[in-house]
C-alpha positions in Angstrom: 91.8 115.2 118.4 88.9 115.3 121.0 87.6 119.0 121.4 89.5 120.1 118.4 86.7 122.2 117.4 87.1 124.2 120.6 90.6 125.5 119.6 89.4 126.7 116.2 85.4 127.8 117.5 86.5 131.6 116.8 87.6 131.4 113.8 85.2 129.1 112.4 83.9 131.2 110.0 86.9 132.7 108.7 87.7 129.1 108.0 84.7 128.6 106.1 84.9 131.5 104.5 88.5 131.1 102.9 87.6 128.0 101.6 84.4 129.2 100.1 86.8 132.0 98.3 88.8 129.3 96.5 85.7 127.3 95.4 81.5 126.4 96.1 81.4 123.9 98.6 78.9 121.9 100.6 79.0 120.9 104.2 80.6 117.5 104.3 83.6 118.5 101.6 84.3 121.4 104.1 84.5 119.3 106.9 86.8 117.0 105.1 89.1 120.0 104.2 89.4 121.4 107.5 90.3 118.0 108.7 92.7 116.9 105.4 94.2 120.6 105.7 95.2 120.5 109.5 96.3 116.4 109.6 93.3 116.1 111.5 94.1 117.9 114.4 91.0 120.1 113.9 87.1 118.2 113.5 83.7 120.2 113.5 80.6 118.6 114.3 77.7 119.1 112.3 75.7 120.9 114.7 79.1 123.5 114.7 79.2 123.5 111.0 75.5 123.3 110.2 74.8 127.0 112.9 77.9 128.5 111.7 76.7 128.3 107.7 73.1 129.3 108.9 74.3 132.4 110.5 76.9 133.1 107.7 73.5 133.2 105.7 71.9 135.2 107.7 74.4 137.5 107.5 74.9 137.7 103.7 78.2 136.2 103.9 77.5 134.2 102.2 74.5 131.9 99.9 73.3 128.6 99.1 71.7 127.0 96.6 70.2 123.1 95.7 71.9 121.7 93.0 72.0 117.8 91.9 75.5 116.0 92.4 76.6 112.9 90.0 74.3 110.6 91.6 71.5 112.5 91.0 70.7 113.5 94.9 70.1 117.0 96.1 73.3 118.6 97.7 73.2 122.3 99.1 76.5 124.2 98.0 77.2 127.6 99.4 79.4 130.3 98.0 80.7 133.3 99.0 79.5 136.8 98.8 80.7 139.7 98.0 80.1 141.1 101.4 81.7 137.6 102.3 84.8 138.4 100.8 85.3 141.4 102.4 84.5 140.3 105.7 87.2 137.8 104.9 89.7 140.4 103.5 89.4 142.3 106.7 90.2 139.4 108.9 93.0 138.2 106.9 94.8 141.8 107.1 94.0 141.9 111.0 95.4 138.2 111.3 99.1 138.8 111.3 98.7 140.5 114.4 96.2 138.1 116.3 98.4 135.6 115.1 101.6 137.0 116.9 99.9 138.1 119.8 98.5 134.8 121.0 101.7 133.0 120.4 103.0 135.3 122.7 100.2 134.8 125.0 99.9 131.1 125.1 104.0 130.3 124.6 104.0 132.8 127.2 106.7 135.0 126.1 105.0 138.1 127.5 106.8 140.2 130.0 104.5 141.7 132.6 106.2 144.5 135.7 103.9 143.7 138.6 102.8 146.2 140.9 103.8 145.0 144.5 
């Protein structure tokens, strides 16, 4: 879907970090999962995947190290903190409601009295 990664940009590292809580991963195998998971309605690029896992660093959400794959070849694989995992924990208690308000916002089955 064109722009996909626009409909999930604020929530990108939630994303990431819920599949980091299941297992290590590197950048490619989470792009496939994101895509493989949602029936490819959702892509990131690799400049949105690539700043969101630098700033997860940053933040100690989460770390990475080199290891070699089967072939041989370098591959970076990040996994979660423990700060990560909270962070994630957080959001996933505060989801339910996000989650119900914006399908009322965007189905809009809100109700609003205007002042006239």
């Amino acid at each position: 879907m064109q722009g996909s990664g626009e409909f999930i940009r604020g929530f990108t590292e939630y994303i990431l970090l819920s599949i980091l809580a299941k297992f290590d991963s590197y950048g490619y195998e989470m792009t496939k999962i994101i895509e493989e998971a949602s029936q490819h309605v959702f892509s990131l690029t690799e400049a949105t995947l690539y700043t969101a896992l630098k700033r997860m660093t940053e933040e100690n959400l989460i770390i990475s190290n080199i290891i070699k794959n089967k072939k041989g070849m370098n591959r970076r694989v990040y996994t979660i903190t423990p700060k990560g995992l909270s962070v994630l924990k957080e959001f996933r208690i505060k989801w339910s409601a996000i989650h119900q308000n914006l399908q009322t916002l965007v189905a809009g089955e809100f109700t609003y009295e205007r002042d006239e």
